[in-house]
LUMMAR-698490 format. One record per residue: residue in one letter; x negated, y negated, z of N, C-alpha, C in turn. Coordinates in steps of 0.1 Angstrom, whole numbers, plus 5000, padded with zeros to 4 digits. Each point is the difference from the previous one (the first is absolute). Example, Ala and Ser with C-alpha at 12.3 -4.5 7.8 and 13.67 -1.06 7.14 Angstrom:
REM residues 2
A486850575078500949885000499149885000/S500449894993499149895000500849895008/
REM end
This chain:
REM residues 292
X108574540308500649874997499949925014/X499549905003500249885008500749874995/X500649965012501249904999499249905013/X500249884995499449915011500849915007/X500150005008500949945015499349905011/X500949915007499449915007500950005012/X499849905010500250035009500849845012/X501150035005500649875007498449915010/X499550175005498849895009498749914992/X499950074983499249884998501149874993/X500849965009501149875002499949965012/X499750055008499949935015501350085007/X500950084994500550115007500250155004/X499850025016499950115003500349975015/X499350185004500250005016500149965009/X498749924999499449855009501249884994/X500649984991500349844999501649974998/X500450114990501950035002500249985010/X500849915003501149975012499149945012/X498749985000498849945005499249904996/X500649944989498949904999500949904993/X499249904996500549864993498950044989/X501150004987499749934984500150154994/X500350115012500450134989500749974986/X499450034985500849964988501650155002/X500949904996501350124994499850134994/X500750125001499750094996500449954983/X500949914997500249984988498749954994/X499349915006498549964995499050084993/X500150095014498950094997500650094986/X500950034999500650114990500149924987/X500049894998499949924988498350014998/X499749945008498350005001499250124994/X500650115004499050135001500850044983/X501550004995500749924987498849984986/X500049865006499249904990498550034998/X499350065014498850024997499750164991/X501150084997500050124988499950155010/X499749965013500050155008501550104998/X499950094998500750135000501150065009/X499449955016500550045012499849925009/X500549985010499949935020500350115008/X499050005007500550035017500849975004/X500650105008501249945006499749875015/X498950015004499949865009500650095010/X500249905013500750055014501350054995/X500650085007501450054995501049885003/X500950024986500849885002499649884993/X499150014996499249804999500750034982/X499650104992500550004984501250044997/X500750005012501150045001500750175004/X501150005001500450165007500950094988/X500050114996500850084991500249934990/X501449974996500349964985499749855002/X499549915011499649894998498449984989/X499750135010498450074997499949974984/X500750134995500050044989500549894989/X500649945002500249834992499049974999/X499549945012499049924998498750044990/X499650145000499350034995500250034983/X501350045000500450054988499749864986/X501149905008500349864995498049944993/X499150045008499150025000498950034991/X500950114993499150144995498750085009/X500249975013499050045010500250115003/X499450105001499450155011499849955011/X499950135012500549975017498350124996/X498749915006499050095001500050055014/X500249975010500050095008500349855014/X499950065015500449975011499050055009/X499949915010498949985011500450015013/X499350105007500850055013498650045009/X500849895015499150065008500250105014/X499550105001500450095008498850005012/X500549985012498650015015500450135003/X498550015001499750145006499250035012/X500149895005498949975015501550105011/X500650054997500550075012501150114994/X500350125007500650104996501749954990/X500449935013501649924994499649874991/X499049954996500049884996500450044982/X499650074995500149994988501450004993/X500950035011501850024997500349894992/X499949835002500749894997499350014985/X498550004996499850034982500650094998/X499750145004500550064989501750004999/X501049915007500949994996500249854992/X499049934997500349924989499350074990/X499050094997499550044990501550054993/X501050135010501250034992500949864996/X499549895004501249864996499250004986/X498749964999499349994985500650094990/X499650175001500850034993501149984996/X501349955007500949974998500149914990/X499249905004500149924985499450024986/X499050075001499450074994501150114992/X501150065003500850094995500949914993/X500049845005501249904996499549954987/X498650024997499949934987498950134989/X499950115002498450094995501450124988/X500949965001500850114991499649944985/X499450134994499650024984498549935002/X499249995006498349965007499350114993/X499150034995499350094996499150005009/X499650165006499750035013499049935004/X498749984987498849955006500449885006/X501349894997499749865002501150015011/X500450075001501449975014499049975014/X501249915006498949915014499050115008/X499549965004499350015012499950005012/X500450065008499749965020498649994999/X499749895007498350014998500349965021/X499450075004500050015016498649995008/X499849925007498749925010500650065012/X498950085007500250055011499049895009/X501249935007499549915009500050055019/X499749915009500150075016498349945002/X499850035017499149965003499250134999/X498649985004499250085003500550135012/X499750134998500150085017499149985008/X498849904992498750015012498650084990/X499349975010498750054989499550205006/X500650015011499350144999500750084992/X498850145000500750094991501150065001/X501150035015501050064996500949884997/X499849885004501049844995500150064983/X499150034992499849994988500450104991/X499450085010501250164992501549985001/X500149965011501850015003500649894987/X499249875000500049864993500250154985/X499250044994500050044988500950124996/X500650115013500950084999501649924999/X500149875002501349945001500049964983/X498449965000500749874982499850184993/X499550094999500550144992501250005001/X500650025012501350035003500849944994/X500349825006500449894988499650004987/X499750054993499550004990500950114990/X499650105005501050134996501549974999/X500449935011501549965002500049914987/X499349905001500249894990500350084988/X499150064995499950074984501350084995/X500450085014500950104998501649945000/X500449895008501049954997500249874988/X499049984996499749924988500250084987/X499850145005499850114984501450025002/X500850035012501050044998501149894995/X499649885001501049914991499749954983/X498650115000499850014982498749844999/X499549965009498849935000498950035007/X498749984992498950015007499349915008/X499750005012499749925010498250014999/X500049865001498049985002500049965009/X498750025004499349925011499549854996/X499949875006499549885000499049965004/X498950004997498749945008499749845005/X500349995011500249834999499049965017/X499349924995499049945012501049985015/X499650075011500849965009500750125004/X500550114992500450105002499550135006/X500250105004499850135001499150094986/X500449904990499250064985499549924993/X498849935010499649864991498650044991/X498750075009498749984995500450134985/X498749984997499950144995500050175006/X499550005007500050125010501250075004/X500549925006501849995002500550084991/X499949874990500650084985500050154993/X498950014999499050115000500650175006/X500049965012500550035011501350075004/X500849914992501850054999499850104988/X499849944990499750104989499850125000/X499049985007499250165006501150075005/X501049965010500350055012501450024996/X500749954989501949964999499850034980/X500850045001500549994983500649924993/X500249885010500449884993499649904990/X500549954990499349914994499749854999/X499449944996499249905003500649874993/X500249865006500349904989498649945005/X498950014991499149935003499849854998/X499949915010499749875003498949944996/X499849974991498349994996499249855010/X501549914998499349915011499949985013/X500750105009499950025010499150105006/X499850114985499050085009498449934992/X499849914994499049874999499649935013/X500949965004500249935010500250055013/X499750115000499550125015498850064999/X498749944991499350084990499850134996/X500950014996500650184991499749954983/X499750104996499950004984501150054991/X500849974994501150024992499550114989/X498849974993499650094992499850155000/X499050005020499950105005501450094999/X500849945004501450075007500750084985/X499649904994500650054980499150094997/X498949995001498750124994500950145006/X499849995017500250145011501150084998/X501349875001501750015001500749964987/X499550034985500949944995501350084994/X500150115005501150074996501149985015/X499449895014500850015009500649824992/X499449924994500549875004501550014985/X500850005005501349964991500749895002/X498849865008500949884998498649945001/X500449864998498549914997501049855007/X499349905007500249925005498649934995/X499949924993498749954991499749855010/X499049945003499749915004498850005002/X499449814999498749995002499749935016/X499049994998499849965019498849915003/X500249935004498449905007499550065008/X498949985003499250095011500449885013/X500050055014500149965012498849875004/X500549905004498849915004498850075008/X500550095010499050085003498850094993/X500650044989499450104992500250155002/X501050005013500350095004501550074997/X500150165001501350044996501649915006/X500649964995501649955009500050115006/X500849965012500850135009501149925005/X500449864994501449965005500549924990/X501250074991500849984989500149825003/X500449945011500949894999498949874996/X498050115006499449884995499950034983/X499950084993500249994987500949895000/X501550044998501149934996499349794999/X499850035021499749844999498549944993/X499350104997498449964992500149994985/X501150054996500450004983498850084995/X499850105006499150104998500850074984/X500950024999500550064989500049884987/X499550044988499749924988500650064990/X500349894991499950014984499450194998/X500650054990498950134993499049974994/X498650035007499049944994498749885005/X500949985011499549885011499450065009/X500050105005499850065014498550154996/X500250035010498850145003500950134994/X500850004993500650105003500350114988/X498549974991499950084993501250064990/X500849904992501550014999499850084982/X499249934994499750094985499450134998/X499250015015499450145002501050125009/X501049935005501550105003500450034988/X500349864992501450034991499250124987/X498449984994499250095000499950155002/X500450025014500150155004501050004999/X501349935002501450015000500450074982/X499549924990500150024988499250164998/X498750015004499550154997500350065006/X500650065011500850085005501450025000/X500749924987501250054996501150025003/X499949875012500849915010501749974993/X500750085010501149954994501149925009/X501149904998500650015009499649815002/X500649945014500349875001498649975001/X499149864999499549885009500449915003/X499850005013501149875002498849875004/X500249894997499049905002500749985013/X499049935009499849925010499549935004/X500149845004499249945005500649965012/X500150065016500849935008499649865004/X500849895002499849885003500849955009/X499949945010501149925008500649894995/X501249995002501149894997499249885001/X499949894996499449885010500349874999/X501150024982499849854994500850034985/X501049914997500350044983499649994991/X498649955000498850004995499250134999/X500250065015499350145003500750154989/X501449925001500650164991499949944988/X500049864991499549964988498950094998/X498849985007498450045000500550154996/X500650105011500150115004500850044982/X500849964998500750034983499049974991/X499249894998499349984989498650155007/X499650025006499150105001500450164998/X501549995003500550164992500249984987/X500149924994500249954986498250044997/X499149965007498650014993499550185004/X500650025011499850155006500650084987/X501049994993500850074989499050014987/X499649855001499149994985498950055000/X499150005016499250115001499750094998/X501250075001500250154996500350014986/X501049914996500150044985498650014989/X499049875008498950004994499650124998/X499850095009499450125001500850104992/X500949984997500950144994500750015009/X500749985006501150065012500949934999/
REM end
């Protein structure tokens, strides 16, 4: 069974713009928004933004909404650096335990976790050491995520430590973790979504669905904030991102469990989150078109 879910950032809120920007819409907005347009579930957004415990749980209840999952970033560019995520990863859970009681297992949230940090450098022992930390991190992540009764994935997002395909690829091989695959971010690193579903489809247990424009260049993104500012992220269906030939393998391989739609967009205009609602409204009917 699949349940289909959306997301605060295709509203113009998240990481980059909470508490940072001008024309962020209300978390009440978005929750009516994602409401009206018939989705199932929201993201929890930055911690705090849909509110904390029983504020949480109101909001969503009042609702009829499901909590699909939470977005956490953990650096791994140095031995001590990873401490400050994975101690919000335990705040996620936290809310996560405030609203998931009577959740049937497949649909209860998500940690979905982006291993971010700089490069160690390009030689080979910079790169071993670089890949013995995100194992390491990685293992930590899963094991204290299991121990609060949630399964933690990994996030593939342009800009990160797990952007191209290779990367991807890569952890898989190397960590027993599983995957919330990005389809438009790993589009937009030139990675294949399909590939990753053909190889890994008994690793991906979360789906982050999006379509993508290709780069003015023609070449892979390698920096998220020019997406964000290029409106590289589109409509389902507008973009390169092969989105009926996912949902396709998604359906024949007997996919169970959230999608969550995404289109990130930046705040810009009340016009911009009008736009941004009426296109999850058409992102929704997209999918219904299809059966989902």
């Amino acid at each position: 069974m699949v349940k289909i879910g959306n997301a605060p950032v295709s509203y113009g809120a998240f990481e980059v713009t909470v508490g940072k920007h001008d024309g962020v819409p209300t978390a009440a907005e978005v929750l009516d928004a994602v409401q009206a347009a018939g989705y199932e579930g929201i993201d929890l957004g930055p911690l705090g933004y849909l509110g904390l415990g029983t504020d949480l749980k109101q909001a969503l209840d009042s609702r009829g909404l499901l909590l699909t999952g939470g977005y956490v970033e953990i650096d791994v560019s140095a031995d001590g650096a990873p401490a400050a995520g994975l101690a919000e990863l335990m705040a996620v859970c936290g809310q996560f335990d405030a609203v998931a009681d009577g959740t049937s297992r497949e649909f209860l949230p998500r940690p979905t976790v982006a291993l971010i940090g700089t490069s160690a450098g390009a030689g080979p022992d910079a790169q071993a050491e670089r890949w013995r930390r995100i194992e390491r991190v990685v293992g930590e992540v899963v094991s204290q995520c299991r121990a609060r009764g949630y399964e933690a994935c990994l996030h593939n997002e342009v800009g990160t430590q797990l952007s191209g395909q290779d990367s991807v690829i890569r952890v898989l091989e190397s960590t027993q973790a599983s995957l919330c695959l990005d389809t438009g971010h790993l589009v937009a690193a030139g990675g294949d979504p399909l590939a990753i579903l053909d190889g890994w489809r008994d690793r991906v247990s979360h789906v982050h669905l999006k379509d993508a424009r290709p780069s003015p260049s023609g070449q892979p993104f390698t920096d998220a904030m020019e997406l964000w500012e290029g409106d590289a992220f589109c409509p389902l269906g507008a973009g390169q991102g092969r989105v009926d030939e996912v949902l396709g393998s998604l359906r024949a391989g007997g996919y169970d469990g959230w999608i969550v739609v995404e289109q990130d967009v930046l705040p810009r205009s009340v016009e911009a989150y009008r736009q941004a609602s009426t296109d999850q409204q058409d992102n929704r009917q997209y999918l219904r078109a299809r059966g989902w």
